[in-house]
C-alpha positions, 0 to 999 in steps of 0.5 A, spaced: 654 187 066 659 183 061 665 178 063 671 181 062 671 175 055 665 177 052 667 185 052 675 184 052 675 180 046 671 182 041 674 189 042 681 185 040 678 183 034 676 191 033 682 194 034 686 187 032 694 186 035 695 194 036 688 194 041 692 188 045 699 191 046 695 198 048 689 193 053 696 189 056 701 195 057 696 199 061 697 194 066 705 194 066 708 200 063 704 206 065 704 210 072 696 209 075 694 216 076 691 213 082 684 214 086 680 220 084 677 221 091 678 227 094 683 228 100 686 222 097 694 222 095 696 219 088 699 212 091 706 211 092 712 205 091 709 203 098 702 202 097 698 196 097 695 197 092 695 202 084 688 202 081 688 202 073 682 208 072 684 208 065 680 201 064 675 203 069 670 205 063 672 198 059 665 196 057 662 203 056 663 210 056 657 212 058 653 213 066 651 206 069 644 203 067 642 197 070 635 194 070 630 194 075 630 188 080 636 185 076 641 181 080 647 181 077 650 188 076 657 189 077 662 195 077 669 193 076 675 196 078 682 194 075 688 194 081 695 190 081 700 191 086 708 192 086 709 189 094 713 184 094 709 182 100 703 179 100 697 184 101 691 182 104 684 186 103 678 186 106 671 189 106 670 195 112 664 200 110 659 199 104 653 204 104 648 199 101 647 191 104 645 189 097 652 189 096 657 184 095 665 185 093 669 180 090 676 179 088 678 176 081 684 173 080 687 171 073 691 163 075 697 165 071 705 165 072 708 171 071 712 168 066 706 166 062 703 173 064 710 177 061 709 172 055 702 174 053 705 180 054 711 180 050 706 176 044 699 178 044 694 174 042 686 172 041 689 165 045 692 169 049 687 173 052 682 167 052 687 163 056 688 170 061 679 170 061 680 162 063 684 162 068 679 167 072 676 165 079 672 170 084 673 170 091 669 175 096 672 179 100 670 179 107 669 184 113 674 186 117 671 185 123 671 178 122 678 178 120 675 175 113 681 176 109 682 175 102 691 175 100 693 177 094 701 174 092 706 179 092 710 181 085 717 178 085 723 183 085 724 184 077 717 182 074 711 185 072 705 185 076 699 181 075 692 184 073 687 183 079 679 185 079 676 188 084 668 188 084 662 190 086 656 186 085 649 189 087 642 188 086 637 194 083 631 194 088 630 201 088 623 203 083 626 207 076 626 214 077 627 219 071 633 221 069 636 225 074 635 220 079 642 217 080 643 213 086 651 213 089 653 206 091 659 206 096 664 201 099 671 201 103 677 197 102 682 196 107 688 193 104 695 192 108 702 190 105 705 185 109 706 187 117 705 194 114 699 199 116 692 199 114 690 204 108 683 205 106 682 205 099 674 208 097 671 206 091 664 210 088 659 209 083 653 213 081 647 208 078 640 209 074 635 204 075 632 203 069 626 198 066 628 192 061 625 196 056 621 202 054 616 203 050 613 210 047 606 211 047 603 207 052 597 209 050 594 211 044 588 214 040 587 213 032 581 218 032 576 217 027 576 212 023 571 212 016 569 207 012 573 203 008 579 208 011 584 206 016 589 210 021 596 208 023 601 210 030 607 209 031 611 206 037 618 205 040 622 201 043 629 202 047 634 199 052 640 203 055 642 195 057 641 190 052 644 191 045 639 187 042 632 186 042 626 180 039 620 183 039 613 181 037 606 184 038 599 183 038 592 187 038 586 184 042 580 185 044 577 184 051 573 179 051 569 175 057 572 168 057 579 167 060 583 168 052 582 174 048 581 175 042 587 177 036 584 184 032 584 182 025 583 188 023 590 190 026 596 190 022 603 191 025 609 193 019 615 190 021 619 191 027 625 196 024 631 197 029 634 205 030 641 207 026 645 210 031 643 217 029 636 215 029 638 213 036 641 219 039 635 223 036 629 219 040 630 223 046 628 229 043 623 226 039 619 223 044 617 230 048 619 235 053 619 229 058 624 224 054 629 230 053 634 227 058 634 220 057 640 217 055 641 215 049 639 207 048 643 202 046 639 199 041 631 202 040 626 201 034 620 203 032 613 199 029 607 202 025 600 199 027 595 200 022 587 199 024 583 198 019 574 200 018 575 193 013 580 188 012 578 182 008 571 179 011 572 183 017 569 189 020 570 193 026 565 195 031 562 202 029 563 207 035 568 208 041 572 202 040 578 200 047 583 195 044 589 192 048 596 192 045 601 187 048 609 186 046 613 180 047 620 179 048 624 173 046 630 172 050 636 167 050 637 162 056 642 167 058 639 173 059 634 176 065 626 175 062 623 181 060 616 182 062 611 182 056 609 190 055 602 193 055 597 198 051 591 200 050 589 204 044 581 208 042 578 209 036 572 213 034 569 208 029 564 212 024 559 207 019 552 205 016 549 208 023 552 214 028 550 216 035 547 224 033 546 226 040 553 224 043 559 227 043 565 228 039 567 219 041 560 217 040 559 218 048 551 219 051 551 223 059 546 221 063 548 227 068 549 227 075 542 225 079 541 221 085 543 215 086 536 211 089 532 214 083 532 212 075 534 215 069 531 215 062 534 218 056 533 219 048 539 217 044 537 218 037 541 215 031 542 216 023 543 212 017 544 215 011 542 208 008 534 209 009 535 200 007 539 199 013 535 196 019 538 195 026 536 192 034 538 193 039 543 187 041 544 188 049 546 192 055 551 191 061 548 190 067 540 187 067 538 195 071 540 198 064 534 196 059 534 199 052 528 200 046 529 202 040 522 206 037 521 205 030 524 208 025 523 215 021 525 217 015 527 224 015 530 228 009 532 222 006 535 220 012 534 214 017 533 216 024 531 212 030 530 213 037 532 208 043 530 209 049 534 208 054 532 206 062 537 206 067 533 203 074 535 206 081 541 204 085 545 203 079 551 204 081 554 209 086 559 214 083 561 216 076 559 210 070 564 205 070 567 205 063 563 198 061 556 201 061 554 200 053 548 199 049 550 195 044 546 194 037 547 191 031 545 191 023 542 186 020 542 182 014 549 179 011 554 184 013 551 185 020 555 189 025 555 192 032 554 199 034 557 200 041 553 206 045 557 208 051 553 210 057 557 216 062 554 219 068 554 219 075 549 219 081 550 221 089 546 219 094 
């Protein structure tokens, strides 16, 4: 949450001198509603205190959103007192111990205060910001007090903040997972009685950012064609984001290799009705998520052939990952992560597989070997392929000599799994590779699903 500078002037600017006379008058002119809390009465001449719930939504006019595992969220309410005694506060009951209350106080005279009043201006509402300290108020049991001066007869109160810092610890929950956040203040006016003034917020706890589809498949992409998706991204908390993305391919050594063959557009930030329609947009699942306060959208492009590079033919995993760049003064946000599939068609296609290029051993047991034949066609009858490698030394794989059928190039590989493999269903990494030789050679991934039981 905003200090009170960084929300409070740039509204001025805004609404310009009339914005500054109505933000000031609140405090002086007009009768408090009082505390909108069940069973409690509208506060009187001889109350310690008057709370101004017309400057309760200042900063936004919207539920609380605060990101997961933040630190510093605040919920302020405005208060001034009209007792010419002073009026000490303290802290008597709060529902969650990651809470701490605070009292602000503005340093001014109440001739300085009645000045800023009378002639608002920029220089004066800096000047109001800048004399600001916080104090924590502490708990009544321990007679930890914090005092606020009294209003001498005649002037116009002074405005003081009374707020609640906390930490979001709880896990993002779904739009309706609101959590209630609950303190009580005691307050006492000279040698008067105590009166309890309850103060309530309802929160979400939301992450940094979201980002729609986690998870993505391009469906088959043919020769020299390419295949395009869209992603999304959103905070109900930052009004800004600086994003930068990137497609890797797993690969063994520590460092991953960048995709050539991905192309992501330019990062394009939402209008504000584009924002108010994403909800909907996103599914049945996002229907009731908050409108954002910023959001945008990227387009990734694979392409089969781009330049000098190529992908690999069949089903293909690649990783998407999204940055973002913060300033000195915000919390980092941790990179986003995705995967994204494709079915790559080429000069070489499985013809036995299923619709991803995918070759089932069955269910057998797992203290026996499994052979299979996977048959393979080129329309090309001048392409030659071989076989590259397997995952795992117990995986061998031969390919028999090629004939030519109808014009067409086939081949079978025979493929021997030994016994004792592996124990359950295959792990997603049980691949064939082969390749095609000559001077535009590439690879043929053959992924290998089955399972063995003892």
């Amino acid at each position: 949450m905003k200090s009170m500078l960084q929300v409070v002037v740039p509204i001025a600017i805004l609404m310009g001198v009339v914005g500054l006379v109505a933000y000031f008058t609140q405090f002086t002119d007009r009768k408090p509603p009082g505390l909108p809390v069940e069973g409690v009465s509208a506060p009187t001449d001889g109350e310690p205190l008057s709370f101004n719930e017309s400057l309760a939504d200042l900063e936004r006019k919207r539920p609380v959103e605060v990101e997961y595992l933040s630190k510093d969220n605040r919920r302020d309410a405005w208060m001034y007192t009209s007792q010419e005694s002073d009026v000490k506060l303290a802290l008597n009951y709060k529902s969650c111990t990651c809470t701490d209350v605070t009292l602000i106080r503005f340093h001014l005279t109440h001739d300085e205060w009645d000045a800023i009043d009378k002639e608002p201006s920029l220089g004066g509402l800096a000047r109001l910001a800048g004399s600001a300290t916080e104090a924590r108020i502490g708990d009544v049991s321990k007679s930890e007090f914090v005092t606020i001066p009294g209003t001498p007869k005649g002037k116009k109160p002074l405005p003081y903040i009374l707020r609640m810092n906390w930490e979001a610890k709880e896990i993002p929950g779904d739009a309706d997972a609101l959590r209630t956040l609950s303190i009580k203040v005691i307050a006492q006016a000279g040698d008067g009685a105590y009166v309890d003034y309850n103060r309530e917020l309802k929160y979400l706890v939301v992450p940094s950012v979201g980002m729609y589809p986690l998870m993505t498949d391009f469906g088959e992409i043919s020769p020299n064609g390419r295949r395009e998706a869209q992603f999304y991204f959103w905070s109900f908390t930052r009004e800004h984001l600086a994003i930068s993305g990137r497609v890797t391919i797993p690969a063994s050594g520590s460092d991953p290799l960048v995709e050539p063959c991905a192309e992501f557009s330019p990062f394009e930030e939402l209008t504000k009705a584009e924002r108010t329609l994403l909800p909907s947009q996103l599914g049945k699942d996002y229907e009731k998520m908050p409108t954002p306060l910023c959001a945008y959208r990227v387009t990734l492009t694979l392409h089969e052939r781009r330049g000098e590079h190529q992908l690999e033919l069949g089903p293909i995993s690649r990783r998407l990952a999204f940055a973002f760049k913060t300033s000195d003064e915000e919390r980092r946000i941790e990179d986003l992560r995705g995967v994204v599939t494709a079915v790559v068609r080429g000069e070489v296609n499985v013809l036995n597989g299923d619709e991803n290029g995918r070759v089932s051993l069955g269910i057998y047991k797992y203290d026996r070997p499994r052979k299979i034949l996977v048959r393979l066609g080129a329309q090309n009858p001048a392409v030659e392929i071989e076989v590259e490698s397997t995952n795992d030394e117990k995986i061998t794989a031969k390919l028999k000599p090629a004939k030519v059928v109808d014009g067409r190039k086939e081949w079978e590989l025979e493929v021997d799994v030994a016994a004792n493999y592996y124990l359950g269903e295959f792990p997603p990494t049980t691949l064939v590779i082969l390749k095609t030789l000559g001077p535009n050679a590439r690879k043929l991934r053959i992924p290998l699903i089955g399972k063995t039981e003892r």
